[in-house]
C-alpha positions in Angstrom: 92.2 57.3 153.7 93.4 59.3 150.5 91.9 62.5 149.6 92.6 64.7 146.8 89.5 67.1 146.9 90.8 70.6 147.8 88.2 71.2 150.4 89.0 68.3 152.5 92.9 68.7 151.6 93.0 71.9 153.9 90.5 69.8 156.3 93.1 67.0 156.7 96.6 69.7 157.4 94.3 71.3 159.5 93.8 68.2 161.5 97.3 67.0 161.3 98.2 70.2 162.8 100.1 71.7 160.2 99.9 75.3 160.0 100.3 76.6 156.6 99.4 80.4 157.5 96.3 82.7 156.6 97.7 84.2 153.9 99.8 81.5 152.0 96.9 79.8 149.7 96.2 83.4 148.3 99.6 83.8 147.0 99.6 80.4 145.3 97.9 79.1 142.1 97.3 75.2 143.3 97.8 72.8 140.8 96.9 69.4 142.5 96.9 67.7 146.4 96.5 64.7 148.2 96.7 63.4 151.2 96.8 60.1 152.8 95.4 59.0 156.3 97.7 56.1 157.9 97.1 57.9 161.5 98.2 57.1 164.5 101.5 55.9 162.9 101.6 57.5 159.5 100.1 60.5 157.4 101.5 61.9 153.7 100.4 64.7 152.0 101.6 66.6 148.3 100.9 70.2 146.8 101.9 70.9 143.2 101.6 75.2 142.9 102.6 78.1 141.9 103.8 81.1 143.9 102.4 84.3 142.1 104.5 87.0 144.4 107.4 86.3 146.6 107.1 85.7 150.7 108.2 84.4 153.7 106.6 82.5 156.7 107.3 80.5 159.7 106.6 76.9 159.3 106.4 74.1 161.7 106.1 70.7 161.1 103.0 69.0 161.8 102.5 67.9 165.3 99.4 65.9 165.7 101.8 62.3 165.1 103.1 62.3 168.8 106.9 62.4 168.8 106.8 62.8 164.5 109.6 62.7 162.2 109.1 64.9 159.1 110.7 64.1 155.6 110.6 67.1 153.4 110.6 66.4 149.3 110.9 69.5 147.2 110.6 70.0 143.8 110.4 66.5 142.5 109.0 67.0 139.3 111.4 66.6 136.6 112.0 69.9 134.0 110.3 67.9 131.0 107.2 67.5 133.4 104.6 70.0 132.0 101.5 71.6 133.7 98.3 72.8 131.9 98.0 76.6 131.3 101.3 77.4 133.3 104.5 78.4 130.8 106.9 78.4 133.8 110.0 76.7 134.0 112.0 75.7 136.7 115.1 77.7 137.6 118.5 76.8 138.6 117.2 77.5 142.1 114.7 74.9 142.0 117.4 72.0 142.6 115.2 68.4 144.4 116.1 68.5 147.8 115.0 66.4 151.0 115.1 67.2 154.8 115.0 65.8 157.4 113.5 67.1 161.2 111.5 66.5 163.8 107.7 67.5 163.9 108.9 70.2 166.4 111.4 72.3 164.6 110.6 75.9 163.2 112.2 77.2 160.1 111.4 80.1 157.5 110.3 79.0 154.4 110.9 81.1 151.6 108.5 81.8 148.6 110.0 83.1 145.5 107.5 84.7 142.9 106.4 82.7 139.4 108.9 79.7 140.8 106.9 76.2 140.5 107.1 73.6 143.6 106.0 70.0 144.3 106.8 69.3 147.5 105.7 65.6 149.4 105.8 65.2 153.0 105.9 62.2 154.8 105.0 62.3 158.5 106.2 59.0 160.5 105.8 58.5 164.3 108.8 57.6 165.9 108.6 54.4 167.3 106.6 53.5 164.1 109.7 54.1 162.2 111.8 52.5 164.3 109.6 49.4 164.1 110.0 49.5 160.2 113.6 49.6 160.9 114.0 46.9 162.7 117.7 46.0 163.7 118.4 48.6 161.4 117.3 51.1 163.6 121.1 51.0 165.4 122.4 52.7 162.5 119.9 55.9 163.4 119.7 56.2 167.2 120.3 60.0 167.3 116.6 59.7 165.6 114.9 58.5 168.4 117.4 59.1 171.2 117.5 63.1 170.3 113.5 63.6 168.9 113.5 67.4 169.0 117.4 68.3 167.8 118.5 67.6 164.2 118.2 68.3 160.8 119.6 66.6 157.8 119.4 67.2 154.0 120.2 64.6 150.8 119.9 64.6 147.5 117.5 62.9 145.4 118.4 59.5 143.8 116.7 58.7 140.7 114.7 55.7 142.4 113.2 58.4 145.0 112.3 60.4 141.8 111.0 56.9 140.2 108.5 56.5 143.5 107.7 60.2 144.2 106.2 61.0 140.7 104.8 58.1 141.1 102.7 59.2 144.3 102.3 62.8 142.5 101.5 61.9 139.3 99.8 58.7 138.7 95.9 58.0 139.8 95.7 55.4 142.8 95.0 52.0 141.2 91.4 50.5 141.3 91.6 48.8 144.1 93.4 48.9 147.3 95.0 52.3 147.3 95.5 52.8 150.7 97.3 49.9 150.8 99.7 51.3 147.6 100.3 54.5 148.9 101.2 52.8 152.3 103.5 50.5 150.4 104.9 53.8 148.1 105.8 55.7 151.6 107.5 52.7 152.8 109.5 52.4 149.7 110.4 56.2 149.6 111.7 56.0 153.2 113.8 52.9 152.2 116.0 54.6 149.5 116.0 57.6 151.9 117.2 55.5 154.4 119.8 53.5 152.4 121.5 56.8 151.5 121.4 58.0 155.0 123.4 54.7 156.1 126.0 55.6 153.9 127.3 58.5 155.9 129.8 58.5 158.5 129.4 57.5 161.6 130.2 60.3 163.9 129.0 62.0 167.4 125.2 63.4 166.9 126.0 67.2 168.1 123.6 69.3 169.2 123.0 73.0 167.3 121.0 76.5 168.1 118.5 77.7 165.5 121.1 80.1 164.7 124.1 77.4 163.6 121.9 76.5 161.3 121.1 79.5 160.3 124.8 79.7 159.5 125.3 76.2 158.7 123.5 77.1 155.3 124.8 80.0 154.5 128.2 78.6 154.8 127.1 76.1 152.3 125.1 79.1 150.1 128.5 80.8 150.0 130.7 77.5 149.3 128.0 76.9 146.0 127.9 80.5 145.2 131.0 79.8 143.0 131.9 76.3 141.4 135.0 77.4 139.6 136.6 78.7 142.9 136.4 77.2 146.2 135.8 79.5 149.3 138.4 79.6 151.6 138.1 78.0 155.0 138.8 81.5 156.4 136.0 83.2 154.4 133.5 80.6 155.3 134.5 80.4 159.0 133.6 84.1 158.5 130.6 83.6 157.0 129.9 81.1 159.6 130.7 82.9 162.6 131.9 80.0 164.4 135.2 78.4 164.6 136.4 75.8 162.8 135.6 72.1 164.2 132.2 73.3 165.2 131.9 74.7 161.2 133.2 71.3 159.7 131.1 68.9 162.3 127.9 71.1 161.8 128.0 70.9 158.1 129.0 67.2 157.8 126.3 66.7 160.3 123.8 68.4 158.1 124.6 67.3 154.9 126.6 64.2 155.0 129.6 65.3 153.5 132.9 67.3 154.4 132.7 70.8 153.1 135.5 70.2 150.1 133.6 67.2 149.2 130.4 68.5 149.3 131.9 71.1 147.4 133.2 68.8 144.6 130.0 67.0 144.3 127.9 69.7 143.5 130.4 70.9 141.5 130.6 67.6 139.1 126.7 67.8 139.6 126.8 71.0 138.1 129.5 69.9 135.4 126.5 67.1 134.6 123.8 69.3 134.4 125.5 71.5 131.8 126.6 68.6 129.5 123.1 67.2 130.1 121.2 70.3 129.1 123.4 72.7 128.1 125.0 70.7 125.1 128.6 72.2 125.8 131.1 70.0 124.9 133.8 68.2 127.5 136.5 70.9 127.2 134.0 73.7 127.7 132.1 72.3 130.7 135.7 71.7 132.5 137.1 75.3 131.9 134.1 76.8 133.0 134.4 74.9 136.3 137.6 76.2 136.8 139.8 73.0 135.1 142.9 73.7 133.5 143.8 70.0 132.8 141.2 68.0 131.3 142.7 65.1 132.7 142.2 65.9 136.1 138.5 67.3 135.4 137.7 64.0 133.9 139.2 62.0 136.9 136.8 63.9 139.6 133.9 63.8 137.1 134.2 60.0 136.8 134.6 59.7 140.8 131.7 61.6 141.6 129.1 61.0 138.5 130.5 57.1 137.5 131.6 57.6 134.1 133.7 59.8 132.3 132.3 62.9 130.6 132.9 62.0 127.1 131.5 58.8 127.9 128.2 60.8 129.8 127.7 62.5 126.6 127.5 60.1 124.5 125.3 58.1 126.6 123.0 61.3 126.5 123.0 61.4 122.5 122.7 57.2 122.8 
């Protein structure tokens, strides 16, 4: 069943189980929500708001899917994306992000004040999941062999941007929109999952509220600066921890070594600023800490697929 009526938006998290806090709804200006009713197996909900003064609170994922998987999509609207009445813009803090955790873990979300948010959650029983996997499933054991201890985040591909705007932004079709907005959450999941297959295989190990904790602020510090990378010695530091257990954690986490996920936001960074910034090649480079151009242009092409002259003109193309 989809609803979109606000009333019966806050009827359906309540009866999902989600707990979204007595006070949060005052400190948001709500722009739009929906939520779609595939229970026992399968439930998705979206919120497009505002938040008019800066909090925190404990959140847990919904838990009335026994044995849930929850996959977190923030900020999914693109910058060019305007909403009526509201003149605020997305900051450099409002990168797309997606996580991934089971419908037990608690976190600390944190509000910042006149910052905009879509977020789209997608709340999949396990064995349901597994079922839609198939023989895949193999791949992803630590899923459903380890339902209450992980956490992953990726990135957001321009396909899962394609098919979450699509869910946020476009009216359900005449007919049969349960069946679309099954069909939409199936195909989000699938280019999820296609990224998640290409990480590396390696030991699922387990982790204390706390290394996470300092699993991202490890990665906070290693983004604080693109031009510079952190020393191993300043993020062990950081970390607290030492330094297999700091490399494992992160890769876990994120899917990438620390240099590399280092590089990639970088280059990310390096695209972002020819994309919007209109600074030219030699520019972008120096202020990412390149002296050779040659070199910047090398890892630029690696991480990004072309070369940065040849991104730019794409972009004026």
């Amino acid at each position: 069943m989809h609803r979109d009526d606000p009333h019966q938006f806050l009827q359906f998290i309540d009866k999902i189980g989600y707990d979204i806090g007595p006070n949060t709804t005052e400190n948001l200006t709500m722009y739009g929500q929906k939520s779609f009713d595939f229970l026992p197996g399968l439930a998705m909900f979206t919120a497009s708001y505002r938040v008019n003064k800066t909090f925190t609170r404990q959140t847990t994922a919904p838990k009335f899917i026994d044995r849930s998987i929850c996959f977190f999509f923030k900020n999914v609207v693109s910058a060019a994306d305007d909403w009526p009445g509201d003149s605020t813009r997305k900051s450099s803090d409002d990168k797309p992000f997606i996580r991934v955790f089971p419908s037990t873990y608690t976190y600390t979300s944190f509000f910042k004040a006149d910052s905009r948010v879509v977020i789209v959650a997608v709340l999949v029983q396990a064995d349901y999941l597994k079922s839609f996997l198939g023989g895949d499933a193999d791949q992803f054991q630590f899923l459903f062999e380890n339902p209450t201890d992980f956490l992953l985040e990726e990135v957001m591909t321009d396909e899962m941007i394609s098919t979450l705007n699509a869910i946020v932004r476009k009216q359900p079709p005449g007919s049969l929109p349960a069946y679309y907005y099954r069909l939409k959450a199936m195909e989000l999941l699938f280019y999820l999952f296609q990224r998640l297959s290409r990480r590396e295989k390696t030991a699922h190990q387990t982790f204390s509220e706390q290394d996470i904790v300092s699993i991202y602020q490890v990665r906070d510090q290693l983004v604080s600066c693109l031009a510079k990378p952190s020393s191993i010695s300043d993020l062990k530091r950081v970390a607290g921890m030492n330094e297999l257990k700091m490399r494992t954690l992160f890769k876990q986490v994120f899917g990438r070594g620390i240099y590399d996920y280092f590089q990639h936001a970088r280059m990310q960074e390096a695209a972002r600023l020819l994309r919007e910034a209109n600074q030219s090649v030699s520019d972008v480079g120096a202020q990412l800490g390149y002296e050779n151009l040659s070199h910047f242009s090398r890892i630029f092409e690696k991480y990004i697929g072309k070369k940065p002259k040849q991104y730019s003109k794409a972009l004026v193309g």
